[in-house]
N, C-alpha and C positions, 0 to 999 in steps of 0.2 A: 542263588536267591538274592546275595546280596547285588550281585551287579544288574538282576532286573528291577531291584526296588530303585537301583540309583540311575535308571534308563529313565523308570517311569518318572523320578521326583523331575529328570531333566527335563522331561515333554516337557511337564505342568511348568515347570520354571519357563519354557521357550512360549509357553502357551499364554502365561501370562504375561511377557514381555511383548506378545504379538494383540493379547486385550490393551496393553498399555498403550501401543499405539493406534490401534483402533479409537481406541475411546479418547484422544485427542483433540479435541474439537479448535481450539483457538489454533489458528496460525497467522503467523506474523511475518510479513514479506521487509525487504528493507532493499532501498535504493537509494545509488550516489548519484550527484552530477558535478559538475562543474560551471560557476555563475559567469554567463556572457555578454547576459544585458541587465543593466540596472537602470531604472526610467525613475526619475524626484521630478515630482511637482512643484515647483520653485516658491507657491506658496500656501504651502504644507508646513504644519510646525514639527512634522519629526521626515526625520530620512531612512533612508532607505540602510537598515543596519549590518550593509556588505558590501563589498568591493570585486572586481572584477576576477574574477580567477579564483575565489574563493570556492569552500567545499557547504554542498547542502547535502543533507542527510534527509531522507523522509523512512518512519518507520512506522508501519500499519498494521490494527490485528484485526481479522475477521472470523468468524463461527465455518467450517469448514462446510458444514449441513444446512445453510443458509439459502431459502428455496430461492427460485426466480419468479420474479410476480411482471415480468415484462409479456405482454400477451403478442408482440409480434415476432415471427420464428426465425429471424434472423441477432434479435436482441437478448440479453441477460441483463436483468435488473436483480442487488442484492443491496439491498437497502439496510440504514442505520447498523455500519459497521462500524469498526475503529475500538478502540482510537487510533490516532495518528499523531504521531511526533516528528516535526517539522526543527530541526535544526543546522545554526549557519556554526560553519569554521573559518577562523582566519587565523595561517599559520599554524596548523592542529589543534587550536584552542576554539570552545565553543564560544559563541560572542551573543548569537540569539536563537532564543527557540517559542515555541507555539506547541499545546494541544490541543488537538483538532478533536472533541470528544466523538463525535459521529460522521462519518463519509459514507458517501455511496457508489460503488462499483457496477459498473458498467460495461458489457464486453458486446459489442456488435463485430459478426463473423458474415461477411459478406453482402451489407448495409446497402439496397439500391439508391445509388447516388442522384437517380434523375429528378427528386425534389428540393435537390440543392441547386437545382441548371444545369448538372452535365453528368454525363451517361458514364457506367460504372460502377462500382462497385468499393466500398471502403472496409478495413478489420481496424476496430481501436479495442484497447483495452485503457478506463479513466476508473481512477479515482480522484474525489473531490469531495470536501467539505470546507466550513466554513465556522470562525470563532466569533461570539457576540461582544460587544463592547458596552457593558450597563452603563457608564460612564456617559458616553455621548447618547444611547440609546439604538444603538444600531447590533441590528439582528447578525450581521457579516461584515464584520470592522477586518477582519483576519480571513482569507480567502487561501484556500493551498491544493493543489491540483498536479495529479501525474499523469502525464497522457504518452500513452503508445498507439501509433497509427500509422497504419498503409495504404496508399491510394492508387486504385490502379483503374484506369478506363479503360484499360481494351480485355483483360483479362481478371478473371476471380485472385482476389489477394490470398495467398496462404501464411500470411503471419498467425492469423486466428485459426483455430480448427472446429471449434463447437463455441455454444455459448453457455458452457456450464463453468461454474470456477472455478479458477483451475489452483490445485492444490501446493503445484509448485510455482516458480514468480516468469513471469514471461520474460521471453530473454529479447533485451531490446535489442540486439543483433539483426533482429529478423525484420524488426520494424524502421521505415524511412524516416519518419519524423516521433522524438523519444527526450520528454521534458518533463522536467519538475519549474512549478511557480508558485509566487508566495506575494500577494498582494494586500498591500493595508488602503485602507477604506478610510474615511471621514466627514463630520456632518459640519458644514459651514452656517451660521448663522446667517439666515438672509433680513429678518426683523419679522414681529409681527407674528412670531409665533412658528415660520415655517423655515425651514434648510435646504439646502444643497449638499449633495452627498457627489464630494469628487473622490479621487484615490491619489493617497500621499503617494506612494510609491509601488514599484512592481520589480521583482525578482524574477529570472527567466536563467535556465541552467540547464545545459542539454544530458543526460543518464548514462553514464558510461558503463564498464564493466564489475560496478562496485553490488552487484544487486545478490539478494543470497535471501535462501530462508532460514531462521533465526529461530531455533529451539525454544519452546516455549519452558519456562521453569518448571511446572510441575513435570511434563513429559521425560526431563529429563533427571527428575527426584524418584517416580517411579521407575524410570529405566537402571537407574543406581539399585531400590532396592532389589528389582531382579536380577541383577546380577549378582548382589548381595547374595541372597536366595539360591544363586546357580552355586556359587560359591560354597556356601555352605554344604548345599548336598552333597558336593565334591571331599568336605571333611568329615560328613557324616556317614558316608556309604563308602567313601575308598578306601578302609581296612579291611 
């Protein structure tokens, strides 16, 4: 008796750890790169707040059950995701970062290229959003974008496989071109009431093998208390 009460308490304890991840909705992808180009507008009052070889981190969280409202069958649109957190390293120390409140994800799985001018076929996987600046008044003073993309003309690309999103982080291995960028914006006075919007600076860092997904906190506060739980039964029913 006693050891099938302690079979059943274990289902429910595994049954619950298997609700717990079900019912996990946010997940957070995280990607590294390495900075290779840094472009200053020479008359821009701020620079570009990174050096060459430095490390960018971008960290992003989306709704896992987040529909697609893209109506053409080779596209995924998942709209007003994030946040995003955009930060630089130099020497292991962070030096600058950005929150990106909302991005938009993008997955095109075999995109016909013939309205770009040449036949083919492309798979990217973007995220991109943009930060306001009340200050000058500009809607996207802070711009920050990850793109993974394959181009292929004579053949279907298989970096992409569907255009549903995908729950774990795409591995830029598979893709030829794989970048994070981070660009600032600015409104110049021209007199008279109206501006010019040039861009102080732009960050370009290609994705290495730093990419992982990132346990969401509560996911892993409920997965503690089942095991808590398993725990217990194990004190409760092993005499």
């Amino acid at each position: 008796m006693k050891r099938s009460l302690r079979a059943v308490s274990i289902a429910v304890g595994l049954l619950i750890l298997g609700m717990t991840v079900a019912f996990a909705e946010p997940i957070t992808f995280e990607y590294q790169g390495t900075v290779n180009w840094v472009q200053d507008d020479p008359k821009a009052y701020t620079k570009a707040p990174v050096s060459v070889g430095d490390l960018v981190v971008f960290t992003y969280t989306f709704q896992s059950e987040t529909p697609n409202t893209a109506s053409l069958p080779w596209r995924g649109d998942y709209m007003n995701q994030g946040p995003l957190q955009a930060t630089i390293y130099h020497e292991g120390l962070a030096v600058a970062s950005w929150t990106i409140s909302s991005v938009d994800i993008i997955i095109r799985d075999n995109m016909p290229t013939a309205v770009s001018g040449y036949p083919g076929h492309d798979d990217a996987y973007d995220v991109s959003g943009y930060m306001p600046d009340p200050a000058e008044g500009l809607p996207f003073a802070v711009n920050a974008r990850l793109g993974l993309s394959e181009h292929d003309s004579m053949d279907l690309p298989g970096a992409i496989k569907t255009t549903a999103l995908p729950l774990d982080p795409p591995d830029p291995a598979v893709f030829s071109s794989r970048s994070l960028s981070i660009s600032r914006m600015a409104a110049v006075a021209l007199g008279g009431g109206s501006y010019s919007i040039i861009q102080d600076w732009y960050i370009g860092a290609t994705i290495e093998s730093g990419y992982t997904k990132v346990p969401e906190p509560s996911t892993l506060l409920l997965l503690g208390m089942g095991f808590i739980g398993l725990a217990g039964t194990g004190i409760r029913f092993g005499r």
